[in-house]
C-alpha positions, 0 to 999 in steps of 0.5 A: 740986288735983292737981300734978306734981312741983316744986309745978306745978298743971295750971292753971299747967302749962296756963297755961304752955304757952299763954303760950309759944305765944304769945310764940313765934308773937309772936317769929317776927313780930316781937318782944316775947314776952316781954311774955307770958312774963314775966308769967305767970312773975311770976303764978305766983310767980317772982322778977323775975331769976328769971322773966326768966332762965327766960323767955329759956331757954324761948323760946331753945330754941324759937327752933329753928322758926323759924329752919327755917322761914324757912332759904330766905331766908338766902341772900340776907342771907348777907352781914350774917350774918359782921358781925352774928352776932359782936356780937350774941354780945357784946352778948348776953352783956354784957346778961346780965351786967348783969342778974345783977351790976348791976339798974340800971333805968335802960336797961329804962326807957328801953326803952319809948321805944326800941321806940316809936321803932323802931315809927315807924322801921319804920312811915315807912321806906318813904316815907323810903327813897324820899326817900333815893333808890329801892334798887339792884335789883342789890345784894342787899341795899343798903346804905342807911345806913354798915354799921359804925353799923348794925353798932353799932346791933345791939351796942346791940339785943343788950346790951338783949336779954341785960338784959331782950330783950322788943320786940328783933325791933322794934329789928332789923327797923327797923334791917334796913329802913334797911340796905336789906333789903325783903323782910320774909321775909329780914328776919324770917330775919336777926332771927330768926337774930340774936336766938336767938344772943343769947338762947342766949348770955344764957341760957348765962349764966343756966344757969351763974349758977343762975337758971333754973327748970327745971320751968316753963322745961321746960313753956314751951319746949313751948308756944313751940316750936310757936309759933315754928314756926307763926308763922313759917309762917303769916308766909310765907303772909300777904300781906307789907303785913298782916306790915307792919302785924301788926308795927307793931302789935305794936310800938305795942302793946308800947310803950303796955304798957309806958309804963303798966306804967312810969307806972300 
């Protein structure tokens, strides 16, 4: 079989560039490309480290779509970006560093339940946010729940995303929803905006601790690139209940994949 340089066949480089697609067009939604990234790095013969480190790399830089094509709707969560965006770096770099001097399983095995605790959250929120009382039409956005613990909440989403990262849309858009953001479009900017800083942050850290492979980075960024920024078009189009659904089922699916992956 013909390869380019590094060993890379045709088939993987295919493989490759297909599987950051769809991890990209996944991640503009909602979350969880990872789930698709990672094992295929795996298949093709990277290291768990290593295939974690190179999957971060090749969708940060494709993070780059998305966050263009949502950049209408970040006027009106300017007010989050300030208080987020310095955690998030923080919490991002941490979770990097866990992995690479640490390898404690135990918060990836809580992950599963996280995700499916979050797909519930994010699923019931509405009734819940009318329980609590109806939004104020003139506070853009509301704040429903005391911004410091939402604040927090995001410090824990991002040490999770620089460990392993897969289903932290999941974690931020239900997050997002109790802060009293409704418009899922200004929710997808904010989490798309949040989780590139703490994916650029973790695979900073990833560069300089030498835990990238380039070649098959390299060829998934192509893939993911263009599927960030199909997603994230295509997402603005589709009426706003189907979001809603596309993104709770991304968020059970990922969950139930990952309980078995854990249990099989």
């Amino acid at each position: 079989m013909r390869t380019l340089r590094r060993g890379m066949s045709w088939v993987e480089i295919i493989a490759l560039v297909l599987a950051g697609a769809a991890a990209g067009m996944i991640n503009a939604v909602a979350g969880g490309g990872t789930l698709l990234t990672f094992p295929a790095l795996l298949y093709f013969g990277s290291s768990p480290i290593i295939a974690n480190a190179t999957s971060t790399t090749a969708l940060v830089i494709g993070t780059a779509g998305s966050i263009f094509s949502f950049k209408g709707h970040f006027p009106a969560v300017r007010p989050w970006i300030g208080r987020m965006v310095p955690v998030s770096l923080l919490g991002g770099w941490l979770g990097s560093l866990l992995l690479t001097r640490s390898g404690d399983p135990l918060f990836a095995a809580l992950v599963p339940y996280l995700i499916l605790f979050a797909t519930v959250l994010f699923l019931l929120q509405e009734g819940l946010r009318k329980w609590l009382g109806p939004p104020n039409p003139d506070a853009q956005p509301r704040h429903i729940t005391t911004p410091w613990l939402a604040v927090g909440f995001q410090f824990a989403v991002a040490l999770y995303g620089g460990y392993f990262g897969a289903g932290i849309g999941i974690l931020m858009l239900a997050s997002l929803g109790f802060l009293g953001l409704k418009d899922i479009h200004q929710m997808n900017a904010l989490k798309n905006l949040l989780g590139s800083l703490i994916n650029l942050v973790a695979a900073a850290w990833f560069v300089a601790s030498g835990m990238v492979d380039w070649s098959k980075a390299g060829v998934m960024c192509v893939g993911a690139l263009a599927g960030y920024y199909l997603g994230a078009s295509l997402s603005q189009r589709i009426p706003r209940p189907l979001v809603r659904h596309a993104v709770t089922t991304i968020g059970f699916t990922i969950s139930a994949i990952l309980i078995y992956r854990r249990f099989a």
